[in-house]
N, C-alpha and C positions, 0 to 999 in steps of 0.2 A: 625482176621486172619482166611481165610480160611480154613478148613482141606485138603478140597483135593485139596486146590491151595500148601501148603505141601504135602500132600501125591507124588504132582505128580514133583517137585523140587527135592525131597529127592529121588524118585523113588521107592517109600515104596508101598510095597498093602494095599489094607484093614484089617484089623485087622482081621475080620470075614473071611478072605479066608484064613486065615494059622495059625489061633490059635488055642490053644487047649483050653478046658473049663475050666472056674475056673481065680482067679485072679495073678496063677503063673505058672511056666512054665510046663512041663512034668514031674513029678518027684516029685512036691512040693517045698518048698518054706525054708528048712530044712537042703535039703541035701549035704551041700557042698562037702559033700567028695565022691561025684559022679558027680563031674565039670569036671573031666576030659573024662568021659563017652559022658555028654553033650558036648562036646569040640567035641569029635568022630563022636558024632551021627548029631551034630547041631540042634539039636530038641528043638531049642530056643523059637521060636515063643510063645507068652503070651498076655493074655487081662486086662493090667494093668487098673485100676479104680481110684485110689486116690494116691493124693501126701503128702508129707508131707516136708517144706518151714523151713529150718536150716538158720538161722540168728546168725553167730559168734560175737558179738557186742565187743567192747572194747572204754570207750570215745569217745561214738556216738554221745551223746544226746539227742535230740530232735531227731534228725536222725533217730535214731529205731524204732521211734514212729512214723514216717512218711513214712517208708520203707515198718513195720509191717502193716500198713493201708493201705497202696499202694497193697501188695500184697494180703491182703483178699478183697480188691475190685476189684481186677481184674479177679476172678474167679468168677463165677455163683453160690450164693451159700455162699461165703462166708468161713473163716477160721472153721474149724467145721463140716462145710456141706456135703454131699455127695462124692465132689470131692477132696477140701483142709482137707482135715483130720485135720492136726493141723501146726501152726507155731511155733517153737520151737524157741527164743531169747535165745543165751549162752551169759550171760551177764560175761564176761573173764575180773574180777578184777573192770569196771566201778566205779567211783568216782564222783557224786554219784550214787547209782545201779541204773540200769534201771528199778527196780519197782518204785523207787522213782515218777520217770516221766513218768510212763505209767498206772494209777489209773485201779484199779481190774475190776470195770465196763467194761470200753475199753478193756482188754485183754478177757474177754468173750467174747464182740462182736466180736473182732476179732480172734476168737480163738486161743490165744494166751499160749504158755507155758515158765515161763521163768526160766531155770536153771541157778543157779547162781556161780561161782568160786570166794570165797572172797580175792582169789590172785592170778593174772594174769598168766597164763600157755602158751600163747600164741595161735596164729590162730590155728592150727593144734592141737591143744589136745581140742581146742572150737570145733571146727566143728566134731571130732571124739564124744567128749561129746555127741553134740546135734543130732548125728547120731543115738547116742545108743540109745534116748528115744523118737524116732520116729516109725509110725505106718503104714505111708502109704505105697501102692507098690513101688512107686518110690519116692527114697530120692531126694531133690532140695538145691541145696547148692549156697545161694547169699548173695552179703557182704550185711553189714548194712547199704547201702546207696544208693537203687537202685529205680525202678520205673518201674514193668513190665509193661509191655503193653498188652492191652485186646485178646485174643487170646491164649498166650504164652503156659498155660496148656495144649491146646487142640492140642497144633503142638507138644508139649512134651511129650504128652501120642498114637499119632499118630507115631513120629517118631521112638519111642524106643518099639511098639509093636514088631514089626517083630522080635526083638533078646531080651530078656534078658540080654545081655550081652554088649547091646548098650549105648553107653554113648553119651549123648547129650547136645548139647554147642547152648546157643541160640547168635543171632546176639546185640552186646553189644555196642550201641547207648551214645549217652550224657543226662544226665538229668540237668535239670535247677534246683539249689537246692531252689531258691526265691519261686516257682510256683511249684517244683515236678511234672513237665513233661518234654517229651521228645522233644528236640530241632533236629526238623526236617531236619535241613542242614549240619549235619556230617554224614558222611559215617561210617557205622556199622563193628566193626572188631573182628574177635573170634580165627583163623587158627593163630597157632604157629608154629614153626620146632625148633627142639633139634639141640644145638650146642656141638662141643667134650667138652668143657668145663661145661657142664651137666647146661648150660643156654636154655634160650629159646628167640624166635626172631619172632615177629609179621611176618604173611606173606600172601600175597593175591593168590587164586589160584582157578580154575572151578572144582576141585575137590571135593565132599559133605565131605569127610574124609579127619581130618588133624590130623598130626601125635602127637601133644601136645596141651593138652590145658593151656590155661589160667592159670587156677587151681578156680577162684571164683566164677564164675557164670556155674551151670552144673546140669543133674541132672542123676540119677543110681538108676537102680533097686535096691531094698535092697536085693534081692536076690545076684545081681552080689556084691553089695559090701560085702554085708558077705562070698562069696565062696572065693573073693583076699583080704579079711583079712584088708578092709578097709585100714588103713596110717599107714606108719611102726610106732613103736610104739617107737621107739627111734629118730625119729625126734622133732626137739624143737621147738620153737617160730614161723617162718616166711619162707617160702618158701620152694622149693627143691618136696614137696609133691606133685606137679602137672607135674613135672617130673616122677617121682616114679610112681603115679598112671596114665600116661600116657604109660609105659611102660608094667607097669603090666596089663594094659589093651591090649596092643595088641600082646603081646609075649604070653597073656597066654589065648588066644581066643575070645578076645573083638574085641570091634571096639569103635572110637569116630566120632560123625556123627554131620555135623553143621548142624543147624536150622534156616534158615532166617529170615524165618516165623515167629519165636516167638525170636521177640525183646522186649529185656530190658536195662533201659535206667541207664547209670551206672554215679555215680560221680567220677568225674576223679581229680587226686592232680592238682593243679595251686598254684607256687609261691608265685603270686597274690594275693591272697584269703586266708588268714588263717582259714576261715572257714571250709576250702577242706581240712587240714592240720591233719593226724594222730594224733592221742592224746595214741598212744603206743609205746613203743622203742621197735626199730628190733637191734635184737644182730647179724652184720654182721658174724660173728666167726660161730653163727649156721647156718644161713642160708647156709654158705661154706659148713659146714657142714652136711646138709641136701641132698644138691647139690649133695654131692663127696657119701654120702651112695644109694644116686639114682644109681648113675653109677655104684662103685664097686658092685649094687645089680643086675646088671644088663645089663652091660656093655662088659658081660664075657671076651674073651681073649682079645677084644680091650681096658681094662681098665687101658694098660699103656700109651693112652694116654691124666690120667691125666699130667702124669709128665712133659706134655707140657707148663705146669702151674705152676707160683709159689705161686699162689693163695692154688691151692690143695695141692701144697707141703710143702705149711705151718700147714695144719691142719689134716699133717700124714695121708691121708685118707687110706695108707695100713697096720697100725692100726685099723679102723674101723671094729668091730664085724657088721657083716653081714650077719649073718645063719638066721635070719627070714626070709629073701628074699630067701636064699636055700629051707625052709620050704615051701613057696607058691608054688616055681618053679616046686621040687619034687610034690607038692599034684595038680598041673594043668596041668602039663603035658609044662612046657611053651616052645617057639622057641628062639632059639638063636639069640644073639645082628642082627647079619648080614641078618637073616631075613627081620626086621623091616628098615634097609639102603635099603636095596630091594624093601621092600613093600613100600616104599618113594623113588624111582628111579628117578622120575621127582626133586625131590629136591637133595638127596646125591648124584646120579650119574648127572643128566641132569644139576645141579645147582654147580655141583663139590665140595659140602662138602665131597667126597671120591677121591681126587684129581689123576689121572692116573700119574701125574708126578707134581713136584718143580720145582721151577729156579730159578735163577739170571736175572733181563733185566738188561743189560750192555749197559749205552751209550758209543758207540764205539769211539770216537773222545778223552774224558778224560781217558777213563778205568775204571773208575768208577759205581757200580750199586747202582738202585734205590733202595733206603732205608727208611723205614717207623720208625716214630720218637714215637710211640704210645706204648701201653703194650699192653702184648698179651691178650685172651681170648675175654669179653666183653667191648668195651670202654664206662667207663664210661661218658664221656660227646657226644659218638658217632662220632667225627670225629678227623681227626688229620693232622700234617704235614707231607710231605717227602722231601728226599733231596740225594744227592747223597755223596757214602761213598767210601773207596776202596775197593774193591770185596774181601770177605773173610776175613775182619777185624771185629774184636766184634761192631756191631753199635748199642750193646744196651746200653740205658740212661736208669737212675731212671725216673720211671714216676707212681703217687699213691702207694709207694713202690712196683713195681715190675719193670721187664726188658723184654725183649721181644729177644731171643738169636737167633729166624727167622726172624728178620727184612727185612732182603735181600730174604726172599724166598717167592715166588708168585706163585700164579697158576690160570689156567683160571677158571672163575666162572659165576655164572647165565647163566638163560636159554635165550637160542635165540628169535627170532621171531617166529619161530615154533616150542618151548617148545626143543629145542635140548641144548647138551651143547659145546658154549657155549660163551658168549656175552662179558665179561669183564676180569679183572683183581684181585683173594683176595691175599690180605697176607694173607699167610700160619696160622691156628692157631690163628684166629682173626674173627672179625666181621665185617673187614672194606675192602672196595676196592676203587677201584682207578678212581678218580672222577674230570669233569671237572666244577661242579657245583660251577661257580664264579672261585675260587683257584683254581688253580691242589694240590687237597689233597684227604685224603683219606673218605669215608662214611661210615658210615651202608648199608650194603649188600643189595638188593631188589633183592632175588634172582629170580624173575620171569622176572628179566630186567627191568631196570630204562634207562631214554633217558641219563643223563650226568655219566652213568658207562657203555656205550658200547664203549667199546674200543678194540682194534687189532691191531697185529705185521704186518701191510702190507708183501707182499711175494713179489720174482722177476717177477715172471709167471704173474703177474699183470701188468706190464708195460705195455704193450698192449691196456690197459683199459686207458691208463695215470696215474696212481698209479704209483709212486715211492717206491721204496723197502724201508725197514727198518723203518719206520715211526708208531709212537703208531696213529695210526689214528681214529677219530672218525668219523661217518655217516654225521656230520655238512660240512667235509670237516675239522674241523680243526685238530691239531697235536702238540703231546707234543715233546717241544725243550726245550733247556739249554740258556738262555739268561741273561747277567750279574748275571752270578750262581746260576740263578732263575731256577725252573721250570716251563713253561708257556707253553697256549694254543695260538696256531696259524695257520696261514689257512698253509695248506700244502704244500707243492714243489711237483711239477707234473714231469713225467716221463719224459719231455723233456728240463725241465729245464736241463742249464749247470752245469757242475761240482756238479750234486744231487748224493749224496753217502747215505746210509745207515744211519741210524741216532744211534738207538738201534739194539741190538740181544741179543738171548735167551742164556745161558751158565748156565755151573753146573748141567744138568739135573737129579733128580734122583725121582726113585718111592717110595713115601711113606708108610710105614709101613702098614697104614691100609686101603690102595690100597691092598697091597699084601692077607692080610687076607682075604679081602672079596672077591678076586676072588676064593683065597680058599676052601673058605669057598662054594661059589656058584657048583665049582668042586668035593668037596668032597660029597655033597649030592645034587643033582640037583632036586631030585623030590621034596622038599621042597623049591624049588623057583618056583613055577609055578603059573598061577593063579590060 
């Protein structure tokens, strides 16, 4: 990889034009309780030198040992050497350990350190573990099962010069586990966006900044992760932490920046394959868990709507002690939730996860409106049916024990053709829209605009054009109808067909709750939304 084919992607300068001397920032490398000064001042710029490569292992096997070799070959040098300071293996409970299968010879070569938990604590106290007895300027945090590619250091220590306080996500490819390399014909994906339900949702976009990551492949100054206090320290087992620390990274004066340039090549689960197959139980309870303490930490007065959820409202999240995320916020000075909807406009606004208004589509002929048969929040198998119900009747079903009590309420979603909003159709409080992909059913959201989720309420002022009023139309020409009680796609009725009447209309309109905050919010303090 080349640096300055990065440097000039990223938009990053040379390290030599805006850094100050020495391997940390202005100030030293010490002082976190002057983050909030560097916050003021931005006097980030720094000439980081070595990394140091955290490997959370759990019933890896072999796998550790092919990751941990993967990654001291692909720097100059070597685990050890000038640039890989060390690779730290948190072997979390393994059965057998992974000293067993990684002979002391080889961990020297590859400069290897392996800390061991003789009973499993979970990813998130592994990788805080393997944090704490690391050395290099910037921590690297990658599962036990990856395959970087030659370059990756050098885009990594490139892209997070300019800030200390940069966090960087490289581009996360497929590895071929037979051969441990990287299989050239999948496209590379890293860019997340936060859902209200404190999930997160893969998403494509020309932006270098995305607003969440991943959470497993990344890397941080040690400086910035000691000033935000590393992973709250009451998080358990599996997930939630890359929420948390995607938050606390930009409310409280970070940034996460992707890195194309430095691809690594990640093992992905398949079914298929029990070889690709976790050898750790996730306790879904914490992971909710994990989840609902991100939000309540950080969520500030939009945090009621977890109650959108009967997921969250199973696991009392307003019970959850939460004064350590007070603790951060007070010592960095951080920005409030509606900042960060802001600083992601192209997705909350322009994508409509901050909906201007709700509804009903009522087709006009029965009286009846379009109702989604799924539960709210994330679906888990990502799509679902719909169907029509009577307007203002409960049309929620059991579905994975939960209910969905907005099945009827929709709003417009994703970005147009020219990044505006807005192109399609979501249920309110979900992750799914309204799709003519084969079925008319519902998908996974593509909020940049996917071809079989544009859809629209034709208008009358259209007939001119030949458009017929009332029709969900899509760009195909075709158009969602009622046919033997189905919902189906079909080509259109034109504006001069006979006897064409309106097919659907909008009704119930109303502005949602956290519509109303964040204009508020925008209102009460404007010099805090600018660029």
């Amino acid at each position: 990889v080349a640096v300055a084919a990065a440097s000039a992607e990223a938009g990053l300068a040379e390290p030599e034009d805006a850094a100050v001397e020495g391997s940390c920032p202005a100030g030293g490398c010490t002082a976190a309780a002057g983050a909030a000064t560097a916050f003021a001042s931005k006097d980030v710029a720094w000439r980081p030198k070595t990394l140091s490569v955290v490997l959370p292992c759990a019933g890896e096997g072999e796998f550790a040992l092919k990751t941990a070799r993967a990654v001291a070959e692909s720097v100059p040098g070597g685990g050890g050497g000038e640039t890989l300071s060390e690779i730290i293996i948190v072997d979390d409970g393994s059965s057998p350990p992974v000293a067993s299968i990684f002979p002391a010879e080889l961990q020297k070569r590859y400069g290897v350190r392996i800390v061991r938990h003789d009973k499993p604590k979970g990813l998130i106290q592994a990788k805080a573990a393997g944090a704490s007895h690391t050395t290099g300027d910037v921590i690297v945090f990658f599962d036990c099962h990856v395959g970087p590619q030659p370059g990756w250091h050098s885009a990594f220590l490139k892209a997070i010069a300019p800030n200390y306080r940069r966090i960087v996500v490289p581009a996360i490819t497929n590895l071929d586990i037979d051969t441990w390399t990287q299989q050239n014909d999948q496209v590379s994906v890293n860019k997340c966006y936060l859902t209200w339900d404190a999930d997160f949702k893969w998403f494509r976009s020309k932006d270098d900044f995305m607003p969440v990551l991943s959470g497993g492949l990344l890397g941080i100054s040690r400086q910035w992760w000691q000033e935000t206090g590393g992973y709250d320290s009451q998080m358990e087992n599996w997930g939630g932490e890359n929420i948390d620390q995607s938050l606390r990274t930009w409310l409280c004066g970070g940034e996460i920046l992707s890195v194309p340039q430095a691809e690594v090549a990640h093992m992905w689960r398949k079914p298929d394959d029990p070889r690709t197959q976790s050898n750790y139980h996730i306790d879904v309870l914490k992971t909710l868990q994990n989840r609902a303490r991100a939000a309540k930490g950080w969520f500030g007065n939009f945090t009621f709507k977890l109650d959108d959820y009967p997921d969250m409202q199973y696991i009392r999240w307003h019970k959850l002690d939460t004064s350590e995320f007070d603790a951060v916020r007070e010592r960095l000075g951080c920005r409030p939730f509606a900042w960060f909807l802001w600083r992601f406009r192209t997705i909350y606004e322009n994508a409509g996860l901050v909906p201007e208004n709700t509804f009903n589509i009522r087709h006009i002929k029965s009286g009846k409106c379009l109702t989604y048969l799924g539960p709210p929040g994330t679906h888990p198998q990502g799509q679902d049916k719909i169907t029509l119900t009577s307007c203002g009747a409960d049309p929620s079903k059991p579905s994975m024990g939960r209910s969905h009590r907005d099945a009827q309420r929709w709003h417009r979603a994703n970005q147009g053709d020219r990044g505006e909003c807005c192109s399609g159709y979501r249920v309110w409080n979900t992750d799914q829209c309204l799709s003519i992909a084969g079925a008319v059913q519902t998908h996974i959201c593509e909020v940049s605009g996917r071809m079989d989720q544009l859809l629209r309420l034709t208008t009358a002022d259209e007939a001119a054009k030949g458009i017929a009023p009332g029709q969900l139309r899509h760009p195909s020409g075709m158009c969602l109808v009622i046919k033997n009680k189905a919902i189906v796609a079909e080509r259109c009725k034109e504006a001069s067909s006979p006897k064409v009447r309106p097919v659907w209309e909008i009704t119930d309109e109303k502005v949602p709750r956290e519509f109303e905050l964040y204009q508020q919010a925008k209102l009460e303090n404007p010099s805090l939304f600018v660029e």
